[in-house]
C-alpha positions in Angstrom: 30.9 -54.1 42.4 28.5 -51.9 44.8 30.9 -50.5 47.4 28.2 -51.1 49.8 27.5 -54.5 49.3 31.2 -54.9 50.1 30.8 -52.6 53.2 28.3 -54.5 54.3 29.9 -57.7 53.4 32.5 -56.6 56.1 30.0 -55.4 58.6 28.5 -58.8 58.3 31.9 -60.3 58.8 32.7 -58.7 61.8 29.5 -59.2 63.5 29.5 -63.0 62.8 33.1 -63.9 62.8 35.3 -61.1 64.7 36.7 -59.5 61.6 38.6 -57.1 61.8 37.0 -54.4 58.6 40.1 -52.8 57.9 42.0 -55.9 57.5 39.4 -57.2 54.9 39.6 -56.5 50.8 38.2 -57.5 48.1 41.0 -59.5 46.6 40.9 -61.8 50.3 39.9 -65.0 50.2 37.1 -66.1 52.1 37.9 -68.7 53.9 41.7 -67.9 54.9 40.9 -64.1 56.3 37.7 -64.7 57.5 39.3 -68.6 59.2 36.1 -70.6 58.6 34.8 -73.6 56.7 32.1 -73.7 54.1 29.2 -74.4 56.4 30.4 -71.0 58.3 30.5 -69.2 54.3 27.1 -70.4 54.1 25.7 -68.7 57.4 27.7 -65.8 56.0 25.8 -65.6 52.4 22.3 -66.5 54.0 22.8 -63.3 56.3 23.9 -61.8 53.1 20.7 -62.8 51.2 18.7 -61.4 54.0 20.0 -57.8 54.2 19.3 -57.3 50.7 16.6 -59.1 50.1 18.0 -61.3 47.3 18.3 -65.1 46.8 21.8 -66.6 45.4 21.6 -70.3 43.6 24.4 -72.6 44.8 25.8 -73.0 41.4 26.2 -68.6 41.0 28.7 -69.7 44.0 31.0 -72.3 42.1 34.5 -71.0 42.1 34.0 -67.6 43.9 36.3 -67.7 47.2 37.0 -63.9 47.4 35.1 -61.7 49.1 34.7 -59.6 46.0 33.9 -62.1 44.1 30.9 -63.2 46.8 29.9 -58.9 46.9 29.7 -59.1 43.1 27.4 -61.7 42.6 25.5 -60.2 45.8 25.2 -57.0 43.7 23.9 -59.0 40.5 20.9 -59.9 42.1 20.1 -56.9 43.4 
């Protein structure tokens, strides 16, 4: 995994939820550290596909709840 996908997978995090960066890793899941739902992970990935220019199917999604997991498949597409 890109270490700056993941950085700016926190950066992301912290603009749009109130994340605190240093609390986040890459072993975290999602929804527990971050506290939202699954319409919130989607705002998250959409801001995601627009800062690196990339488009993520639904189904590349199934089963990844981490947010290494979600900066891995980022980095795939780019």
């Amino acid at each position: 995994m890109s270490g700056d996908v993941m950085t700016q997978l926190k950066a992301l995090a912290v603009a749009r939820f109130g994340a605190e960066a240093e609390a986040l890793g890459p072993d975290d899941d999602l929804f527990e550290t971050l506290g939202i739902d699954s319409l919130q992970a989607l705002d998250l990935l959409t801001d995601l596909e627009g800062a690196f220019g990339v488009e993520v199917p639904d189904y590349e999604l199934q089963g990844v709840n981490t947010l290494g997991g979600l900066a891995q498949v980022i980095g795939q597409r780019r």
